[in-house]
C-alpha positions as CSV (number, residue, x, y, z in Angstrom):
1,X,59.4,-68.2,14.5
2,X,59.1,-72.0,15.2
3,X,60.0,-73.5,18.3
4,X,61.1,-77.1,18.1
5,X,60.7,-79.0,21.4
6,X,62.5,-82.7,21.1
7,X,60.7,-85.2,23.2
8,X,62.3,-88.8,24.0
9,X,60.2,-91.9,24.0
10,X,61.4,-95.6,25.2
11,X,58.0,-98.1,25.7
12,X,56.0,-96.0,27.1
13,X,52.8,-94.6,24.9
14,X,50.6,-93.9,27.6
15,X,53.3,-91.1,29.2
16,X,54.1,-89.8,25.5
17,X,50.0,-89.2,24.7
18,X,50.2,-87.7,28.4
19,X,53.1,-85.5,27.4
20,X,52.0,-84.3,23.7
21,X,48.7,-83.7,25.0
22,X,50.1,-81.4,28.2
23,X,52.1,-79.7,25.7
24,X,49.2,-78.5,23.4
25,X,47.6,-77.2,26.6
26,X,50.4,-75.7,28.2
27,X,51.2,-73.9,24.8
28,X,48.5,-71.9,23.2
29,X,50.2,-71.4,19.9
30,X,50.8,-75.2,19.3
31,X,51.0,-73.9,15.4
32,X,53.8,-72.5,15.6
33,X,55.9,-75.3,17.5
34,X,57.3,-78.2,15.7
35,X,57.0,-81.6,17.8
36,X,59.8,-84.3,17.5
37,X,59.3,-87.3,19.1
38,X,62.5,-89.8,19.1
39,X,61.3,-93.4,19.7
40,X,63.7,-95.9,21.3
41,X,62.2,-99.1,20.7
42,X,59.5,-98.0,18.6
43,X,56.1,-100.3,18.8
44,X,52.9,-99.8,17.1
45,X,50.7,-99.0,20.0
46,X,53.4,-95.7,20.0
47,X,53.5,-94.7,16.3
48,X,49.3,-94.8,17.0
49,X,49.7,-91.9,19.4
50,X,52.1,-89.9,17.3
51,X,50.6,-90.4,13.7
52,X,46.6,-90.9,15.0
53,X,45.9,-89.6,18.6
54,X,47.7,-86.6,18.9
55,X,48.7,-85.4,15.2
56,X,45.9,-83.1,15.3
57,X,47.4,-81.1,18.6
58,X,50.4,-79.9,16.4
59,X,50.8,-78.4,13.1
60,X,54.2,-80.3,13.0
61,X,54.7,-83.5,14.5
62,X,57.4,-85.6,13.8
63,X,57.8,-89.2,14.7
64,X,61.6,-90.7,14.5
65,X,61.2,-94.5,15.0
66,X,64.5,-96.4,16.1
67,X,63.6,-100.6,16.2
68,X,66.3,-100.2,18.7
69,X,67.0,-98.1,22.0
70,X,69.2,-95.7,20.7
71,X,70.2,-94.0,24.2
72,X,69.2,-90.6,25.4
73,X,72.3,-88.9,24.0
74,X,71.9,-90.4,20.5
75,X,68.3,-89.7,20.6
76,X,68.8,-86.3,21.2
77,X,71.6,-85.8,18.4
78,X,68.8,-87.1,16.3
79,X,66.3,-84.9,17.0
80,X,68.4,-81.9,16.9
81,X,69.3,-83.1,13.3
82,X,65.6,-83.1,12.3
83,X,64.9,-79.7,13.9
């Protein structure tokens, strides 16, 4: 069974490296969750973390870029839509 955990981003990459990276720690079967990360605002230095720094921690991690802050209640229907 896969557990999807939906994580929320606005400008911040240095808490959302912080956060994926606690995450594959804190879980030891990190193959078996699928990551979602909904990004408000989404910049470069962000998609970096996701797609380069931290895609190797998951089996399944999932960047949803927004050029625009989408809200948290928005970015959560989103997230639940791609789990």
């Amino acid at each position: 069974m896969m557990l999807s955990v939906i994580i929320l981003n606005f400008r911040n990459p240095p808490l959302l490296r912080l956060a994926l990276s606690s995450l594959a720690r804190a879980y030891n079967a990190a193959d078996t969750l699928e990551v979602i990360v909904v990004d408000s605002s989404s910049t470069t230095e962000t998609r970096n973390v996701v797609l380069h720094d931290c895609a190797h921690l998951f089996e399944r991690l999932i960047l949803v870029p927004f050029m625009h802050n989408t809200g948290y209640t928005n970015g959560v229907n989103e997230g639940l839509r791609r789990a």
